[in-house]
MIPA-344500 format. One line per field, with one value per residue (C-alpha): residue in three letters; z, y, x. Coordinates in steps of 0.05 Angstrom, whole numbers. Example, Ala and Ser with C-alpha at 12.3 -4.5 7.8 and 13.67 -1.06 7.14 Angstrom:
2
code = c(ALA SER);
z = c(156 143);
y = c(-90 -21);
x = c(246 273);
REM end
This chain:
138
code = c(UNK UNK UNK UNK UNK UNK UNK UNK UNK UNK UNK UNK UNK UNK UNK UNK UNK UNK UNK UNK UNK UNK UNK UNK UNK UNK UNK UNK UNK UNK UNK UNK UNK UNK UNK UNK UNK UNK UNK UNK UNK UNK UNK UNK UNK UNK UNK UNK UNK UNK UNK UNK UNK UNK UNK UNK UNK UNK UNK UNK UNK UNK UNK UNK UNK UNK UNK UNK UNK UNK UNK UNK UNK UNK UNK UNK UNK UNK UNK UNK UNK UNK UNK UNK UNK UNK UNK UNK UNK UNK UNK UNK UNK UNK UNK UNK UNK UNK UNK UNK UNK UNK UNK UNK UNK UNK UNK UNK UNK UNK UNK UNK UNK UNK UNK UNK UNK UNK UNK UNK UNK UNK UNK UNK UNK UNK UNK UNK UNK UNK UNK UNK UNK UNK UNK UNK UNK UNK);
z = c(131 73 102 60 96 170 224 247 308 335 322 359 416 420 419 470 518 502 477 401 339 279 231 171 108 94 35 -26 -51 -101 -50 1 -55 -66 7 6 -49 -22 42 1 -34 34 61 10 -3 -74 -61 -90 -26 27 48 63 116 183 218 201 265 243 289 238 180 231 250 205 230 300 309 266 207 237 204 206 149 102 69 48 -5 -21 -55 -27 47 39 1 68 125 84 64 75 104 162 173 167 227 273 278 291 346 377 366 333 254 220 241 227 222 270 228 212 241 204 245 198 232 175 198 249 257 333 321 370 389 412 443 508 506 561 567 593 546 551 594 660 659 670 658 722 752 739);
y = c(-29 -57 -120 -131 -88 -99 -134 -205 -205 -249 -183 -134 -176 -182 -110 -102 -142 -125 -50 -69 -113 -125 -96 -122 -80 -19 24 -4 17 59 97 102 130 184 206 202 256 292 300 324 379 398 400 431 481 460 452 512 506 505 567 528 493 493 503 490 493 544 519 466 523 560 505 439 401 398 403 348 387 381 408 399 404 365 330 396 417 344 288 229 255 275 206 161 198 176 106 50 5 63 88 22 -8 54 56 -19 -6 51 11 64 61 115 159 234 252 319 329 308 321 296 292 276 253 227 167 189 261 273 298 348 375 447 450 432 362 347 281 266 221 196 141 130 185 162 199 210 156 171);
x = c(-382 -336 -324 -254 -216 -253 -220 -241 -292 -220 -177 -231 -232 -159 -149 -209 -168 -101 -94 -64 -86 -36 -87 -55 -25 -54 -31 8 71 46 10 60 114 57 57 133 136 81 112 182 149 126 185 224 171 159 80 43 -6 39 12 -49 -23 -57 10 81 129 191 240 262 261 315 353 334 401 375 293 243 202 122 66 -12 -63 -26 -86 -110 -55 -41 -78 -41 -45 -117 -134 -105 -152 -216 -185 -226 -173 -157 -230 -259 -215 -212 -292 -291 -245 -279 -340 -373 -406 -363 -304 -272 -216 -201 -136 -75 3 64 132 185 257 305 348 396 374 372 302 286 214 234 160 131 99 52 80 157 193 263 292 280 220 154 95 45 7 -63);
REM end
């Protein structure tokens, strides 16, 4: 385990008991501008790969005004999305958490909602969100 980005036996516990941790500061700025362009030339189709994608969901290519722009595969076709599910900072903490030695990444899913974009989801979540819905006891 690279012990410069693992969190504190302190900050497992405190997540262990209550459900978060403030992990600290993960990616720089360089790196975050990188996914930030990344996910542009996704969105504005000006990635070669984009084909590549696992799934892109056409409801905002039909009506990008109203419905959030959500894909999947992302780290495939780009270097800065693939670089930040194998960074050390991310990986190192989630397997600490789950109290495991390493962790996998199943995939990845980008919703992107510009500020003040009503950002719909025109498909069925399992989940009910929205005030004063509450999803099912369990």
């Amino acid at each position: 385990m690279e012990t410069s980005v693992a969190l504190s036996a302190e900050d497992v516990r405190f997540f262990e008991e209550n459900g978060y941790v403030k992990g600290g500061r993960v990616l720089d700025d360089a790196q975050i501008a990188a996914l930030r362009d990344g996910l542009e030339a996704i969105r504005s189709g000006r990635n070669p790969r984009i084909s590549e994608l696992y799934e892109v969901d056409e409801d905002y290519r039909r009506d990008p005004e109203r419905n959030v722009f959500h894909f999947l595969g992302a780290w495939l076709i780009d270097a800065a999305f693939h670089d930040v599910l194998f960074h050390a900072a991310i990986t190192v903490k989630a397997a600490q958490l789950l109290g495991t030695e390493h962790v996998r990444f199943w995939h990845d899913q980008v919703f992107y909602k510009p500020p003040r974009h009503p950002g719909v989801v025109t498909w069925p979540r399992t989940i009910p969100t929205g005030r004063g819905r509450r999803p099912p006891a369990t």
